[in-house]
C-alpha positions in Angstrom: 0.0 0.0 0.0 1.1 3.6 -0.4 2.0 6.1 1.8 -1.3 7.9 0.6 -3.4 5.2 0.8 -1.5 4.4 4.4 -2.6 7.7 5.7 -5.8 7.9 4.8 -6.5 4.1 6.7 -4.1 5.0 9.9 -5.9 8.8 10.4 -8.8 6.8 11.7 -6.7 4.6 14.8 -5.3 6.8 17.3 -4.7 7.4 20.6 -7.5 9.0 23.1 -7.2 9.9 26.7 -10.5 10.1 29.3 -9.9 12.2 31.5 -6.0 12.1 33.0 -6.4 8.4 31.2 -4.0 8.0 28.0 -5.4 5.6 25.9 -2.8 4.3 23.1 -6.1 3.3 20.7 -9.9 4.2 20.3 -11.4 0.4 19.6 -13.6 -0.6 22.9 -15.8 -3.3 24.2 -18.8 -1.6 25.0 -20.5 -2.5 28.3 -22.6 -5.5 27.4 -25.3 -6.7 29.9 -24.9 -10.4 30.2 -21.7 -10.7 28.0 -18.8 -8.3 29.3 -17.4 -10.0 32.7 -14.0 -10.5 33.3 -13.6 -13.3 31.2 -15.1 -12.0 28.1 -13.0 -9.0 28.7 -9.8 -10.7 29.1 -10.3 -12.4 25.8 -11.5 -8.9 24.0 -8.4 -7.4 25.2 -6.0 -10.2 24.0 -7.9 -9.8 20.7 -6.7 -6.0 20.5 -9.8 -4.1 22.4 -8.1 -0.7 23.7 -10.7 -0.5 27.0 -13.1 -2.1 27.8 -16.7 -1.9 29.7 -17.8 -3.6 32.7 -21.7 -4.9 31.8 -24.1 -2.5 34.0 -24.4 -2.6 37.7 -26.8 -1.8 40.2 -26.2 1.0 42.5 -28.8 -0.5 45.2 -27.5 -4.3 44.8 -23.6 -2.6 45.2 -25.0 -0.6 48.3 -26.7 -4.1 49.5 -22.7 -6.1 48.9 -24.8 -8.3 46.2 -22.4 -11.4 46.2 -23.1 -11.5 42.3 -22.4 -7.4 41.7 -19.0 -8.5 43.3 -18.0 -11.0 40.1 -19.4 -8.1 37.8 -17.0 -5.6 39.4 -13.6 -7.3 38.8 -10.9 -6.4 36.5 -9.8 -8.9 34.1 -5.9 -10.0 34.7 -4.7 -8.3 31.8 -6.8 -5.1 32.1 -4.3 -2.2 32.9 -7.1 0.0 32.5 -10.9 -0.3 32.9 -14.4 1.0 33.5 -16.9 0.0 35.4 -20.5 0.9 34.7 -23.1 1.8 37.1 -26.7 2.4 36.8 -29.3 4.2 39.6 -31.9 7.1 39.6 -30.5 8.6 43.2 -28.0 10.6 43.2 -26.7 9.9 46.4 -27.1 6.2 45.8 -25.0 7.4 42.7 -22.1 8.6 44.4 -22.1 6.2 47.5 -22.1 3.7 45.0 -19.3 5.2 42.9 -17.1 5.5 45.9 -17.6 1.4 47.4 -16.8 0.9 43.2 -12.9 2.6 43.2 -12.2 1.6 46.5 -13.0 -2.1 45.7 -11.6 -1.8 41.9 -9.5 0.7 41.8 -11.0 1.2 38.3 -9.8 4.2 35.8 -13.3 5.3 35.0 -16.7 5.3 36.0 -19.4 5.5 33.1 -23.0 6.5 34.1 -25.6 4.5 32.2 -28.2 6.9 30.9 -29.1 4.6 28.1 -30.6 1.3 29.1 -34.0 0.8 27.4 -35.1 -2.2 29.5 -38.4 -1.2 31.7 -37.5 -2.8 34.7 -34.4 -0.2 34.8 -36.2 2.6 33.4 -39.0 2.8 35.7 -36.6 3.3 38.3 -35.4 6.4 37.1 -32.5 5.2 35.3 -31.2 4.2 32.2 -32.5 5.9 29.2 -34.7 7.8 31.7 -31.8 10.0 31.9 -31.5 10.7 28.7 -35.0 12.8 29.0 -34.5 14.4 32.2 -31.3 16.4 31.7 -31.8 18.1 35.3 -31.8 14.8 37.1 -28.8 13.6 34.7 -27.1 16.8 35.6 -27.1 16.2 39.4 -27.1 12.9 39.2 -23.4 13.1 37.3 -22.3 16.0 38.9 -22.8 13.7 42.0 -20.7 10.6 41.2 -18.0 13.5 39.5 -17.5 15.0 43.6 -17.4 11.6 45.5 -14.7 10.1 43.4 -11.2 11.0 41.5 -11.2 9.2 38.6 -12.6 10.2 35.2 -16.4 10.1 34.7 -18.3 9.5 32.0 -22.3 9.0 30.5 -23.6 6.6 27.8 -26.9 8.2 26.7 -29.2 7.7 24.1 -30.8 9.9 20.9 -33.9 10.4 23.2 -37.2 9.2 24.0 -38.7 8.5 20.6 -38.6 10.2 17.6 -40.8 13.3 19.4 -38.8 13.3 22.0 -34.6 13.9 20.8 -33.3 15.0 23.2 -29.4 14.1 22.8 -27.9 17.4 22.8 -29.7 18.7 25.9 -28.5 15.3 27.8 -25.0 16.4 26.6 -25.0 19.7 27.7 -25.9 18.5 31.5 -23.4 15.8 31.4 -20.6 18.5 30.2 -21.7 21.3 32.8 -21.4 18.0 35.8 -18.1 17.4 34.4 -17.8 14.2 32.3 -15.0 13.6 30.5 -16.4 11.4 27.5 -19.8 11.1 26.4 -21.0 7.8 24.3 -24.1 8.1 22.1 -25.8 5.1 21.5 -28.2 7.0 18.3 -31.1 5.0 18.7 -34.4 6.2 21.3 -35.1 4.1 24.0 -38.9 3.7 21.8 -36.6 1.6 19.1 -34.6 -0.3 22.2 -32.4 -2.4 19.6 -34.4 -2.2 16.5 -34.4 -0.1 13.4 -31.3 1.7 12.2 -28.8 3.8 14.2 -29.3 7.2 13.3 -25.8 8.3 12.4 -25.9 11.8 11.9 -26.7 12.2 15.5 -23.4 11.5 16.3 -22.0 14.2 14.3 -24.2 16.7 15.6 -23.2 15.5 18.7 -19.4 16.1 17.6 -20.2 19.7 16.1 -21.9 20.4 20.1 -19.0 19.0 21.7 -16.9 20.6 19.6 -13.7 18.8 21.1 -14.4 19.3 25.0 -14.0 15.7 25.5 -13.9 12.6 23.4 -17.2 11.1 21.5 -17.8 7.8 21.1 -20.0 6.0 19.0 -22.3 2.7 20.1 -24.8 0.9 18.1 -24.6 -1.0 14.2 -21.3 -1.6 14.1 -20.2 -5.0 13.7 -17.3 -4.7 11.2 -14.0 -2.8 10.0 -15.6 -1.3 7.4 -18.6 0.3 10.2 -15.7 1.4 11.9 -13.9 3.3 9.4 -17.4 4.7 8.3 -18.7 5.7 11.3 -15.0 7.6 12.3 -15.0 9.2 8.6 -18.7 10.1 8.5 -19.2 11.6 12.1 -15.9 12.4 13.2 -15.8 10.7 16.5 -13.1 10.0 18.5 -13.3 6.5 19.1 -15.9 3.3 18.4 -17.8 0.9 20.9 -18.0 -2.8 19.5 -21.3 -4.6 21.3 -22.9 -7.1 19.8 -19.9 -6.6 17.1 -17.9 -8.4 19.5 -20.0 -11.2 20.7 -18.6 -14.3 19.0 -15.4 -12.6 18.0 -13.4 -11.1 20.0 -10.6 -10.6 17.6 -12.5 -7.9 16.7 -10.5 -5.4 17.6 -7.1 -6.6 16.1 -8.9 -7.4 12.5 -10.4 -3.8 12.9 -6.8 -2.0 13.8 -5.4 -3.7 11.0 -7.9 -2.9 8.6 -7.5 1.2 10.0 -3.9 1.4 9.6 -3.2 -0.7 6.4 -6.9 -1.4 4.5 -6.0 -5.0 5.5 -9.1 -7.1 5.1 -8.0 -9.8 7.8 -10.7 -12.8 9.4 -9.3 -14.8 12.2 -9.8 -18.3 11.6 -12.8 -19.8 12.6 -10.4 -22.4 15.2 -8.7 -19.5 16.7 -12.6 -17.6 17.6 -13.9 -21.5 19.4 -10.5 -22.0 20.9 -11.1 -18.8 22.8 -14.5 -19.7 23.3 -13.1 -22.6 25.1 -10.6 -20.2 27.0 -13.4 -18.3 27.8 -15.7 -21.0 29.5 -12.6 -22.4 31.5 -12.1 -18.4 32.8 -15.8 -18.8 34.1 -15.8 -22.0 35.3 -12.9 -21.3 37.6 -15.4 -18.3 38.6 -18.9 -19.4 39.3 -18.6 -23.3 38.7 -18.6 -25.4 35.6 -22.5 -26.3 35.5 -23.5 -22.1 35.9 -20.6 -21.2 33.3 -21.8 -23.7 30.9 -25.3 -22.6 30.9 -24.0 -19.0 30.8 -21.7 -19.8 27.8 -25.2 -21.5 26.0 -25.6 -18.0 24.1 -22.2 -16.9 23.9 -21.4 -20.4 22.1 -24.3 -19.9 19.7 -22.5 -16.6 18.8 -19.2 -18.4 18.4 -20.9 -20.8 15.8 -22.1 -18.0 13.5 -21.2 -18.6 10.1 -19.3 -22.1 10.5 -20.2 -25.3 8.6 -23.3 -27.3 10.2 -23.7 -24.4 12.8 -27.3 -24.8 12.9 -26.7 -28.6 14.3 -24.0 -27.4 16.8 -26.4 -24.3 18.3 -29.2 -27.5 18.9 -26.2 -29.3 20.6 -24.8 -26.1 22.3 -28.0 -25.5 24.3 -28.2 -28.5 26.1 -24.6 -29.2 27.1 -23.7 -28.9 30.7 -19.8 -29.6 31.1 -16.8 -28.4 29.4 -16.8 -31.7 27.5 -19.9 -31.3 25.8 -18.8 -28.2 24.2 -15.4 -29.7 23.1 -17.2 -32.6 21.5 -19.2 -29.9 19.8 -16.1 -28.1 18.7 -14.2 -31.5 18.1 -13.7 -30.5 14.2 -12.1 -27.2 15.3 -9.8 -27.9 18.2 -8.3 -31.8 17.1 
């Protein structure tokens, strides 16, 4: 290639920092509910993720020492840098909960989730909620930014519905309480994960930021080529891979390849189940080989995506119970 053609590609992958955090790329996991525990996360970041998400967590189950909110909160062995996510409509719950978060973590960020479209965590006043109250975003992040030292940030959403955008406004609050990133995920909390992300939300978003802090993009991307679109069209500072990721988490590496040299790389389908496999050994030491092989059920369907006779291993994969049933599933990949 070029040096023409190089530059063009290698403009888009760059460093980023959060905050007094000095990122040395801009690929990310984004924080996945049900998906992006430690051991997902240690395989994302060994497939070339830059930082990575905890999946949500409760402010009232952290306050309450939830056994469970204890395995969401840890850092991945080869995580130098992380962020945990939290989720609440108190702000005092908020910050409490930010605090018990760093002290038990010592994470490098917190990221506020003002995005969720699930009811059960709207109708507590969080999640997306926040997104369409900018006042109780604004205190609510100005909060968690006082009780704790490191770098906050806020995942919102394009608004309500379509009558209801309310992006900007959400972005405004979260810059005057003191965030130092904001993620838009451009889809309302009506379309929860249907319909297209509306990209040219995230270059408004850009143009009202206006370089203050980093953007980040969430939502329909799943490939290189989203990437280097998404970066190109909207001009945001860095990409969050979600359901991009599941099923792949090499991701990252195919995608920093393809930014700095137009390299159109695929890992080999026995490299993605022989991480699979890593990955289900990770939780089993964790939570016990029965819970982490019925947690790995979806995650495995994901990891069979676009294989030969992956329709007959998904009806294998959601009945097997041990770590031997999935490696006679996988047999044809890992002999």
């Amino acid at each position: 290639m070029d040096s023409t053609a190089e530059t063009q590609y290698n403009q888009f992958y760059h460093p980023v920092k959060i905050g007094s955090l000095q990122l040395e790329g801009n690929l990310f996991l984004a924080p996945v509910a049900g998906y992006s525990d430690c051991a997902f996360r240690f395989l994302c970041r060994n497939g070339g993720a830059n930082f990575a998400y905890t999946e949500m967590v409760s402010t009232e189950a952290l306050i309450r020492d939830s056994g469970k909110t204890n395995i969401l909160l840890e850092r991945a062995p080869n995580e130098t840098s992380y962020a945990v996510q939290i989720f609440g409509g108190n702000e005092e719950s908020m910050a409490k909960a930010a605090q018990m978060v760093v002290e038990r973590t010592n994470c490098e960020v917190i990221d506020i989730n003002a995005g969720c479209p699930v009811p059960k965590i709207v109708k507590t006043g969080a999640g997306s909620s926040l997104t369409r109250d900018p006042e109780r975003l604004y205190s609510i992040t100005k909060a968690v930014v006082e009780a704790v030292q490191v770098p906050v940030t806020v995942k919102i959403r394009s608004g309500w519905d379509d009558s209801r955008i309310s992006f900007l406004q959400a972005a405004e609050a979260a810059l005057n309480a003191g965030v130092q990133a904001i993620t838009l995920h451009p889809r309302t909390r009506a379309q929860g994960y249907e319909g297209k992300a509306k990209k040219e939300y995230l270059t408004q978003l850009v143009d009202f930021v206006a370089g203050r802090v980093p953007v980040f993009a969430s939502g329909d991307i799943f490939s290189p080529d989203d990437v280097l679109q998404t970066i190109r069209q909207t001009g945001v500072d860095g990409v969050m891979f979600a359901r991009g990721a599941m099923g792949n988490p090499f991701i990252f590496e195919e995608t920093r390849r393809y930014l700095l040299t137009g390299e159109k790389y695929k890992t080999p389908p026995a490299e993605r189940i022989k991480a699979g496999l890593s990955e289900l050994d990770i939780l089993a030491e964790k939570i016990g080989e029965l819970p982490a092989c019925r947690e790995m059920r979806k995650r495995f369907c994901a990891y069979s995506k676009g294989l030969e006779n992956g329709a007959q291993m998904r009806s294998q994969i959601v009945s097997s119970c041990t770590k031997e049933d999935y490696r006679n599933v996988f047999a044809a990949f890992i002999s």
